[in-house]
C-alpha positions as a Markdown table, in Angstrom:
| # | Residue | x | y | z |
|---|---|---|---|---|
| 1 | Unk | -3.3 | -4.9 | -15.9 |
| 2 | Unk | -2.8 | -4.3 | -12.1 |
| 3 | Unk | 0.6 | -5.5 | -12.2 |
| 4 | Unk | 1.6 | -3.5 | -15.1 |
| 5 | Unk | 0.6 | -0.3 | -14.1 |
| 6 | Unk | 2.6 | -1.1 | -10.5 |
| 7 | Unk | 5.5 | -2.2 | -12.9 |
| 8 | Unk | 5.1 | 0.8 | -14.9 |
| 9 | Unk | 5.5 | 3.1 | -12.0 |
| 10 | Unk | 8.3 | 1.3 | -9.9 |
| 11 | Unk | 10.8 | 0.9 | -12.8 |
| 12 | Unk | 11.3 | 5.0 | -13.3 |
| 13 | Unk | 11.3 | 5.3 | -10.0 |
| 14 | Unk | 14.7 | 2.6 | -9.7 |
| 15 | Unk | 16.0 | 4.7 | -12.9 |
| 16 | Unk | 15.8 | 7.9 | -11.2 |
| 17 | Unk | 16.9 | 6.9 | -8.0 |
| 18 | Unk | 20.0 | 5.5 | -9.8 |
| 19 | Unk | 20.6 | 8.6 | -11.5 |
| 20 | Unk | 20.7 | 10.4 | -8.3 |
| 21 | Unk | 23.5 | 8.9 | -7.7 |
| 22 | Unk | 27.2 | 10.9 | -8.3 |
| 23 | Unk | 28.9 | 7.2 | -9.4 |
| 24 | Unk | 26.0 | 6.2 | -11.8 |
| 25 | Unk | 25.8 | 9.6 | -13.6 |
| 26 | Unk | 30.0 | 9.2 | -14.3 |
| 27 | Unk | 28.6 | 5.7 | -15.2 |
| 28 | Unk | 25.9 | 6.8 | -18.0 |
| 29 | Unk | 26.4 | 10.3 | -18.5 |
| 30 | Unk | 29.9 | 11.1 | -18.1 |
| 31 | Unk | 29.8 | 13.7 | -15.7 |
| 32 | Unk | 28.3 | 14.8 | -12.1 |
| 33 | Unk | 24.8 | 16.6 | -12.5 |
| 34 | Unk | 24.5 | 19.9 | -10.1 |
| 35 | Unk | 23.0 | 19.0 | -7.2 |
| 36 | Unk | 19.7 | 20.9 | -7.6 |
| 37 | Unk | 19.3 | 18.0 | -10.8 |
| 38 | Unk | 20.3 | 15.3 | -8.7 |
| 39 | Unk | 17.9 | 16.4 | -5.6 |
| 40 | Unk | 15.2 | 16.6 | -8.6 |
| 41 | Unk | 15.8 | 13.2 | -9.6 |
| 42 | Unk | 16.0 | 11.8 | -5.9 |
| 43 | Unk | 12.9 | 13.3 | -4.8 |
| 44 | Unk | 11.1 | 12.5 | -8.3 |
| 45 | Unk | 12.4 | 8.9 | -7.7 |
| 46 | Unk | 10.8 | 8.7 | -4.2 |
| 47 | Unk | 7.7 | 9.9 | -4.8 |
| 48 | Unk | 7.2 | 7.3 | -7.8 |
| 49 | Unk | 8.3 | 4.7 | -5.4 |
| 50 | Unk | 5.4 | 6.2 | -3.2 |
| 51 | Unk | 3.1 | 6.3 | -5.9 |
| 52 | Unk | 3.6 | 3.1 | -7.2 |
| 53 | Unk | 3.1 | 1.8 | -3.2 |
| 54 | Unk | -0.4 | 3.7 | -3.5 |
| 55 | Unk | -1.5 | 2.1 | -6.6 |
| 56 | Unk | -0.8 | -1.8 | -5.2 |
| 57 | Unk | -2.7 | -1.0 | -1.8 |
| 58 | Unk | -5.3 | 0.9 | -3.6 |
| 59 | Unk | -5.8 | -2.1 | -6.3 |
| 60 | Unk | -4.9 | -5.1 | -3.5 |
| 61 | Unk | -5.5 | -3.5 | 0.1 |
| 62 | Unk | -3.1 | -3.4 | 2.5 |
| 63 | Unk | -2.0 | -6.8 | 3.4 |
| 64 | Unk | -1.8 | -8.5 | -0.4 |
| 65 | Unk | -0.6 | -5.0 | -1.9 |
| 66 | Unk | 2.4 | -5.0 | 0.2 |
| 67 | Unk | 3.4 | -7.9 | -0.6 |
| 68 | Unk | 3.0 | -7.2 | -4.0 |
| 69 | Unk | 4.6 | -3.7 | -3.9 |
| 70 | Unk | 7.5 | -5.5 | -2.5 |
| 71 | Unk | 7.7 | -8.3 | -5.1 |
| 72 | Unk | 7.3 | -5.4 | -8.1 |
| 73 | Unk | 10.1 | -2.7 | -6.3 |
| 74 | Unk | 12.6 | -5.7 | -6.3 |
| 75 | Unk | 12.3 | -6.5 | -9.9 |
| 76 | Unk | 12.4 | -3.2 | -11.1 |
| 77 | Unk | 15.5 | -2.4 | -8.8 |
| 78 | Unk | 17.0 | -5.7 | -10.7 |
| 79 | Unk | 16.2 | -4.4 | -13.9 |
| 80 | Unk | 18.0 | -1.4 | -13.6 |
| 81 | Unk | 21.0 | -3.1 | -12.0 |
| 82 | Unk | 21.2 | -5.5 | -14.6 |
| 83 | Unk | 21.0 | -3.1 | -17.2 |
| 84 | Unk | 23.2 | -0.4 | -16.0 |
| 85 | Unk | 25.8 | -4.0 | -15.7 |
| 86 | Unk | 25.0 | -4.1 | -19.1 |
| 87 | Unk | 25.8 | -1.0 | -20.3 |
| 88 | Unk | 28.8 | -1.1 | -18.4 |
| 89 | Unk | 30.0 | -4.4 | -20.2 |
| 90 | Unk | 29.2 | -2.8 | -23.1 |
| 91 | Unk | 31.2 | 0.3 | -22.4 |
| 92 | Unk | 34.3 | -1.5 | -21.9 |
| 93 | Unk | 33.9 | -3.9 | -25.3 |
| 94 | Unk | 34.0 | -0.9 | -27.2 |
| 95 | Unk | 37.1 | 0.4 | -26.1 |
């Protein structure tokens, strides 16, 4: 349960962050957001990432929830890579 609810808070946060970004909304939502959207989604990104570091250090401690933090951001930033390359892939099949 500890690592879910880490999981469960890092992987929006990777979603968002890529959505902040000009490239990825072309990507997914075929155009550029305004940039008040875009500083919405960065910031909301962030402070998931944040809160997702406070719920490892608050279940593990410092030293162990670190490390754990770290192990759960980079499969959640994985995730999302791997499934915007899949909608990408996708994308192009259908054309």
């Amino acid at each position: 349960m500890n690592h879910l609810a880490i999981q469960l808070v890092s992987l929006p946060a990777f979603a968002l962050l890529a959505l902040a970004m000009d490239r990825h909304q072309l990507d997914l939502l075929g155009r550029e957001l305004p940039a008040g959207q875009t500083r919405g989604l960065r910031l909301a990104g962030w402070l998931a990432l944040l809160a997702s570091l406070a719920i490892a250090v608050g279940l593990k401690g410092w030293s162990l929830g670190l490390v754990t933090w770290c192990g759960h951001i980079s499969l959640s930033a994985a995730i999302v890579i791997l499934t915007m390359v899949a909608w990408e892939r996708r994308k192009s099949v259908k054309k």
